[in-house]
C-alpha positions as protocol buffer text, in pm:
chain_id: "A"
residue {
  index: 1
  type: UNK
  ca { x: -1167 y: 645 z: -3040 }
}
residue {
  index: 2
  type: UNK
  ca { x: -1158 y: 864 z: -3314 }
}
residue {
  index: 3
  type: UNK
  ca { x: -940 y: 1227 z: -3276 }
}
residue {
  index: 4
  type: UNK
  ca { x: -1082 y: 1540 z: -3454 }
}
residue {
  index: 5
  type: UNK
  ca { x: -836 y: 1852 z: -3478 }
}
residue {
  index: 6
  type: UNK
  ca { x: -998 y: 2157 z: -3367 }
}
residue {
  index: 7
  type: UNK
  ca { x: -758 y: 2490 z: -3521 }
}
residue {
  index: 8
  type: UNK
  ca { x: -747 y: 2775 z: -3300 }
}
residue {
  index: 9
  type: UNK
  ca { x: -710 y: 3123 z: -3396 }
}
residue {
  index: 10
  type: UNK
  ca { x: -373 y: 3170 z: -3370 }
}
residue {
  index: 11
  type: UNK
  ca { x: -291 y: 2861 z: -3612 }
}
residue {
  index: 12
  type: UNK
  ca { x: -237 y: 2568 z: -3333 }
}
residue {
  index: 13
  type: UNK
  ca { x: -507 y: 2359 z: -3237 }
}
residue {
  index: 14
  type: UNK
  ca { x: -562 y: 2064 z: -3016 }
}
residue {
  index: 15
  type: UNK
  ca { x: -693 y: 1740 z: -3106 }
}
residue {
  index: 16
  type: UNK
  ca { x: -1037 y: 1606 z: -2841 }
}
residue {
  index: 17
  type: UNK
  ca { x: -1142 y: 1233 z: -2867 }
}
residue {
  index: 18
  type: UNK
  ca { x: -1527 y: 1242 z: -2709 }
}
residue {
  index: 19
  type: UNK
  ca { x: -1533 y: 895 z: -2462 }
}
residue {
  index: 20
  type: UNK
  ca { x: -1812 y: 845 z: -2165 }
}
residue {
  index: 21
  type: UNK
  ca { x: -1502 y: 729 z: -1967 }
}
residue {
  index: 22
  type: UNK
  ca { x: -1214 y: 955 z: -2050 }
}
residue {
  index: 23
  type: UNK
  ca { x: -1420 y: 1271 z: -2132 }
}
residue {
  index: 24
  type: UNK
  ca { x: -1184 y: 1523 z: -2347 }
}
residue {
  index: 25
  type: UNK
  ca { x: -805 y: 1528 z: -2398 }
}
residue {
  index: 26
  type: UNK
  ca { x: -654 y: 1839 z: -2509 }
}
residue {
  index: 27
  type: UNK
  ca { x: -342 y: 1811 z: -2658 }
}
residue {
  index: 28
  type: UNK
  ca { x: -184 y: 2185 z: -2824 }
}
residue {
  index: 29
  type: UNK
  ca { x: -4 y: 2061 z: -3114 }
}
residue {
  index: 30
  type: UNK
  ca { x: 182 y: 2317 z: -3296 }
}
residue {
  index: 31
  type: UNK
  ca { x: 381 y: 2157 z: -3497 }
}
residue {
  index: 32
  type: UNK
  ca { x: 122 y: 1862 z: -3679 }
}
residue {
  index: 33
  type: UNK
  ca { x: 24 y: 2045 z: -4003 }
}
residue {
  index: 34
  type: UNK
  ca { x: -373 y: 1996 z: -4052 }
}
residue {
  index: 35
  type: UNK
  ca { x: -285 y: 1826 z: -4389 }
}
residue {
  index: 36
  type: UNK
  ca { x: -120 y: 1530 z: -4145 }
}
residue {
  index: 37
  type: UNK
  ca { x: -435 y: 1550 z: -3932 }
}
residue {
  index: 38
  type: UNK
  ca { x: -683 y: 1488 z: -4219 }
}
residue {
  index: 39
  type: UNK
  ca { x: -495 y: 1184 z: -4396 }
}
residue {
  index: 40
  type: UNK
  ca { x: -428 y: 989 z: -4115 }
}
residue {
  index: 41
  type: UNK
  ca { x: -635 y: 860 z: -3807 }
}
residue {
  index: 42
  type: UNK
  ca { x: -418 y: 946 z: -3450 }
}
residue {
  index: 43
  type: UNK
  ca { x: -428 y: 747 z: -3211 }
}
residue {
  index: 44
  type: UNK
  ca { x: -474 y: 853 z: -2837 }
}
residue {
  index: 45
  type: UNK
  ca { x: -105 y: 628 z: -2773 }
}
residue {
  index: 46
  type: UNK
  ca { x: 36 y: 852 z: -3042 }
}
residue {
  index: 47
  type: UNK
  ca { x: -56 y: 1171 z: -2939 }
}
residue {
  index: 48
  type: UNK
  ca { x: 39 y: 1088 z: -2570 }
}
residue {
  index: 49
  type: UNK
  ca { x: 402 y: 973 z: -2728 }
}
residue {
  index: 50
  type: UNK
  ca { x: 453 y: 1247 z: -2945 }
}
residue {
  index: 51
  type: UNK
  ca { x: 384 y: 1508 z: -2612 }
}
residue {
  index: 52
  type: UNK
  ca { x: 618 y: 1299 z: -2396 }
}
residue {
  index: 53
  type: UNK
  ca { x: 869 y: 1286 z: -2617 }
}
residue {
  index: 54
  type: UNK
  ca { x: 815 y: 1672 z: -2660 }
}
residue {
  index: 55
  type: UNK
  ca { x: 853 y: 1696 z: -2288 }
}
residue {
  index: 56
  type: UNK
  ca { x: 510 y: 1873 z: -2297 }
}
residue {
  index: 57
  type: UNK
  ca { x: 317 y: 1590 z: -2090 }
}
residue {
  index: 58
  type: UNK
  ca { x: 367 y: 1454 z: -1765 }
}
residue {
  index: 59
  type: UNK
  ca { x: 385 y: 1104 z: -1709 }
}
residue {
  index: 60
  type: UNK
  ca { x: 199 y: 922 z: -1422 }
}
residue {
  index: 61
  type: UNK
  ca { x: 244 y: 568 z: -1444 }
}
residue {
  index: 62
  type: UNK
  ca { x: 3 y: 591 z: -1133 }
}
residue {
  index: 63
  type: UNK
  ca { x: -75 y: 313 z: -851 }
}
residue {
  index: 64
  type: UNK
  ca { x: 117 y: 361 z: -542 }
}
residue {
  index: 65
  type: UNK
  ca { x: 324 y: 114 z: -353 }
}
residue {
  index: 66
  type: UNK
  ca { x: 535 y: 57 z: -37 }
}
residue {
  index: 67
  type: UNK
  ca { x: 947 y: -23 z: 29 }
}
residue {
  index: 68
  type: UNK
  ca { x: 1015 y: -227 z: 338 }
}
residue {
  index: 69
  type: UNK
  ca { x: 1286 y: -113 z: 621 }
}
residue {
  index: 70
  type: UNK
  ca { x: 1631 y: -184 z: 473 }
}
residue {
  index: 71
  type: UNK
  ca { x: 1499 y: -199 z: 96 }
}
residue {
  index: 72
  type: UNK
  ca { x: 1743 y: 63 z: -66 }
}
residue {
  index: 73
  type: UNK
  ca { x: 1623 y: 141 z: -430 }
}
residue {
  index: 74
  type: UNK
  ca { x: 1313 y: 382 z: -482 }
}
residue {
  index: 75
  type: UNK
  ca { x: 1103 y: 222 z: -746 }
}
residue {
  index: 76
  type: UNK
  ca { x: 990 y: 405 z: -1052 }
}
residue {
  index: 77
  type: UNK
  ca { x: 702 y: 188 z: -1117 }
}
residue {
  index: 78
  type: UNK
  ca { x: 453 y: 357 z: -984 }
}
residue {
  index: 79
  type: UNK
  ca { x: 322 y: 718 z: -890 }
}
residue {
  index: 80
  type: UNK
  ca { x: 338 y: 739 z: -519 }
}
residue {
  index: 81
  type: UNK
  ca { x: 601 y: 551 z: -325 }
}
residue {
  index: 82
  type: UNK
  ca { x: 549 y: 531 z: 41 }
}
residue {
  index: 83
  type: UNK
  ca { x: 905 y: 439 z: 245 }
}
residue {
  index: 84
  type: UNK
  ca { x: 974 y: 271 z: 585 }
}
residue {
  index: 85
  type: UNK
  ca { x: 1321 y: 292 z: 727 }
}
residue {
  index: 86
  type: UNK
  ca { x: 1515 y: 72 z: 927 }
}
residue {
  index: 87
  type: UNK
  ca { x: 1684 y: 102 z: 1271 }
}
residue {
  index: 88
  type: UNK
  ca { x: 2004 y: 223 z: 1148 }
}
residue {
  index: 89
  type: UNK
  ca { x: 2079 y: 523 z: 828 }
}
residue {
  index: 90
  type: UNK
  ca { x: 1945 y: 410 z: 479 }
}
residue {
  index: 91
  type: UNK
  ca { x: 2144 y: 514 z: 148 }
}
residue {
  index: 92
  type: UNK
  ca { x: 1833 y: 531 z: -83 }
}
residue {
  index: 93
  type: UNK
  ca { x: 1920 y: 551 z: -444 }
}
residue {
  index: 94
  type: UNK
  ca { x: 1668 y: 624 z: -747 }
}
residue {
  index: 95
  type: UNK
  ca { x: 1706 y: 553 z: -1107 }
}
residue {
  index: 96
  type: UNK
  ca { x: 1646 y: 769 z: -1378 }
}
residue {
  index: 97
  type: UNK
  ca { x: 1267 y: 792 z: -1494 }
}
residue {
  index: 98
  type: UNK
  ca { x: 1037 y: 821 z: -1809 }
}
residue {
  index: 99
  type: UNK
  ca { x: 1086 y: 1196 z: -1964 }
}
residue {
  index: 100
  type: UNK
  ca { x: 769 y: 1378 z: -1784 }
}
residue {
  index: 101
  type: UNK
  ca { x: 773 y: 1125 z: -1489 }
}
residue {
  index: 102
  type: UNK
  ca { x: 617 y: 1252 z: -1203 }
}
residue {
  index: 103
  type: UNK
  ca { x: 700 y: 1101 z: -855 }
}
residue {
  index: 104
  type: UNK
  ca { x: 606 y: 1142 z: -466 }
}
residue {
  index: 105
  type: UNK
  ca { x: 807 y: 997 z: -206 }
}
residue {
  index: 106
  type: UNK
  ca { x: 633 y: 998 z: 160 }
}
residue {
  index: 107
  type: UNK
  ca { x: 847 y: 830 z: 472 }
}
residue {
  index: 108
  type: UNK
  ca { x: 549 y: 680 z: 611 }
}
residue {
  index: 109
  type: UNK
  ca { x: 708 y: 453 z: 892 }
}
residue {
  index: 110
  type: UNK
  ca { x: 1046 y: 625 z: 1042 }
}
residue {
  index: 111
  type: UNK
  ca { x: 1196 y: 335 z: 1271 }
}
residue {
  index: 112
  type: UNK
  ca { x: 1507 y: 566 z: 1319 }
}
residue {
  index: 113
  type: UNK
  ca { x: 1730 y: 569 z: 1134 }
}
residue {
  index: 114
  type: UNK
  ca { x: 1715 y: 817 z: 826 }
}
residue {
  index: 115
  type: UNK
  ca { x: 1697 y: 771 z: 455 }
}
residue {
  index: 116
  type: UNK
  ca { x: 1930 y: 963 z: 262 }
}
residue {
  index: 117
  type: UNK
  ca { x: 1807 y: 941 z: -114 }
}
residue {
  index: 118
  type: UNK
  ca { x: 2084 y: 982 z: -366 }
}
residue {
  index: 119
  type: UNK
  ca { x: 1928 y: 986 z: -754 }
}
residue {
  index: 120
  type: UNK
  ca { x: 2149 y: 870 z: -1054 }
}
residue {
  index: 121
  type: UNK
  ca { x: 2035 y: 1208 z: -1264 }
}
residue {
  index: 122
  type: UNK
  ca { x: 1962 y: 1535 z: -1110 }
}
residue {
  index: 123
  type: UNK
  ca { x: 1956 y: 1919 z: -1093 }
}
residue {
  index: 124
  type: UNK
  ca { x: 1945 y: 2161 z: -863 }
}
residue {
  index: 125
  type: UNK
  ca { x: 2013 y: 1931 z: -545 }
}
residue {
  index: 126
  type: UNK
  ca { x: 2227 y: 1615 z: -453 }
}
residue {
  index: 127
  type: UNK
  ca { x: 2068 y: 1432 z: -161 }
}
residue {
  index: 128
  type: UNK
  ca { x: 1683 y: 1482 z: 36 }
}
residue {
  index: 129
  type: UNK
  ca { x: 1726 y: 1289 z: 380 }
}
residue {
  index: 130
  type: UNK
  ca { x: 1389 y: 1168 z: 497 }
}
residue {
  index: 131
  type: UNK
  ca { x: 1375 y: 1176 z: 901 }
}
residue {
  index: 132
  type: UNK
  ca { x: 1077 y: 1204 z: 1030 }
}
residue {
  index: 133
  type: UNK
  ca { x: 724 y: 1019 z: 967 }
}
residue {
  index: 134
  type: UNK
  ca { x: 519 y: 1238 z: 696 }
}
residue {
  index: 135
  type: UNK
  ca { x: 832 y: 1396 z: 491 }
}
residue {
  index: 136
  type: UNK
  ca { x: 766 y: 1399 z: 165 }
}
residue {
  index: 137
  type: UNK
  ca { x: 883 y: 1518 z: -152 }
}
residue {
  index: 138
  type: UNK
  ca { x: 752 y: 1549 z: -507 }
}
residue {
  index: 139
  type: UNK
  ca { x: 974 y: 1506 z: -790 }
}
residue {
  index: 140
  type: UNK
  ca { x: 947 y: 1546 z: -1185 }
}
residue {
  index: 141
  type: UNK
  ca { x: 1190 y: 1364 z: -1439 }
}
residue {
  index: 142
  type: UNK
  ca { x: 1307 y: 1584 z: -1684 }
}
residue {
  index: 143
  type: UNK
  ca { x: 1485 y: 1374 z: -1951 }
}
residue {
  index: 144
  type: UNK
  ca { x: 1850 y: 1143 z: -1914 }
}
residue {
  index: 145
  type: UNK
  ca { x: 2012 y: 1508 z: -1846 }
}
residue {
  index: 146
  type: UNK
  ca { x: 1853 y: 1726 z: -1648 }
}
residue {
  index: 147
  type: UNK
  ca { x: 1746 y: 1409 z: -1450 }
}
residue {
  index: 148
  type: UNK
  ca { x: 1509 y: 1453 z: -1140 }
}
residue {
  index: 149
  type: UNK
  ca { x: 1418 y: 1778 z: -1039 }
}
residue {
  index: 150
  type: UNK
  ca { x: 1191 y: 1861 z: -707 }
}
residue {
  index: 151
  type: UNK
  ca { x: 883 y: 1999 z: -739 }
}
residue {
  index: 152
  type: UNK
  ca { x: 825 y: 2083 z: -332 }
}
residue {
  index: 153
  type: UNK
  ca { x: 849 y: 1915 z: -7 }
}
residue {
  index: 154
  type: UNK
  ca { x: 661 y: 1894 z: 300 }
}
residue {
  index: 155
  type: UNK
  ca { x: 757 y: 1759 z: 698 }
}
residue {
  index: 156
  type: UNK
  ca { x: 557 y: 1719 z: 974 }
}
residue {
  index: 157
  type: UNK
  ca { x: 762 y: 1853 z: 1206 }
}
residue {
  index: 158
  type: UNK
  ca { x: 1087 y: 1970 z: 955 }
}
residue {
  index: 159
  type: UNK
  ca { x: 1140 y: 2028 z: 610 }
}
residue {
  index: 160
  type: UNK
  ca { x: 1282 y: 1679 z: 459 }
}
residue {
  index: 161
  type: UNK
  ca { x: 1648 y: 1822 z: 427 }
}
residue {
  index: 162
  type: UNK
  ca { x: 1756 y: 1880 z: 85 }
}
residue {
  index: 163
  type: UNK
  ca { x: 2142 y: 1964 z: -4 }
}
């Protein structure tokens, strides 16, 4: 796959790799000079680390997968993490993420007691308690200090409760 860079008007540009399977990826670079661009071949990997490590991409490490009853830690694995709890309260706990990281948390099974999750790095909240069957959240890692920050939430019958 071979990148071309494409200068806009207004002196950025974006670099689009043509593949039947991906189509086109747009990246806005503003700060590649097009003497950088025409020595050197990029590299779809190196364009998506520059932009993550820019903050400027979000990063889906997709697949989704399920955490038994009494299984505490929220994994950061994958893309959409769907929870059961136990009989009695859960203290979830979630680890920091990948800069960009973009997360959904659904409490698919409630068997009754409720999952307080409790991230290592975050802003603007300090707990979401998952009660009912169908809260969710949505989360996006920021970077190691802003930490997790929440996107929106949805309950079937209650917002998940966020302090």
């Amino acid at each position: 796959m071979t990148e071309r860079y494409r200068p806009n008007k207004n002196g950025t540009g974006y670099l689009g790799t043509s593949d039947r399977y991906w189509g086109w990826l747009y990246a806005v670079l503003t700060t590649i000079t097009t003497a950088v661009i025409t020595t050197a071949t990029i590299t779809t990997a190196t364009i998506t680390s520059l932009l993550r490590t820019a903050g400027a991409y979000s990063f889906d490490p997709g697949g989704a997968t399920t955490v038994a009853a009494d299984v505490l830690a929220i994994p950061v694995t994958h893309s959409h993490v769907t929870k059961t709890t136990g009989a009695i309260a859960e203290a979830l706990t979630l680890a920091n993420g990948t800069k960009g990281q973009e997360l959904t948390i659904v409490l698919g099974t409630d068997g009754g007691g409720d999952g307080t999750l409790t991230p290592t790095t975050k802003t603007g909240w300090a707990t979401i308690v998952f009660a009912d069957a169908g809260d969710q959240v949505s989360l996006r890692y920021i970077d190691d200090t802003v930490g997790w920050i929440i996107k929106g939430s949805f309950g079937l019958l209650a917002q998940p409760t966020i302090t």
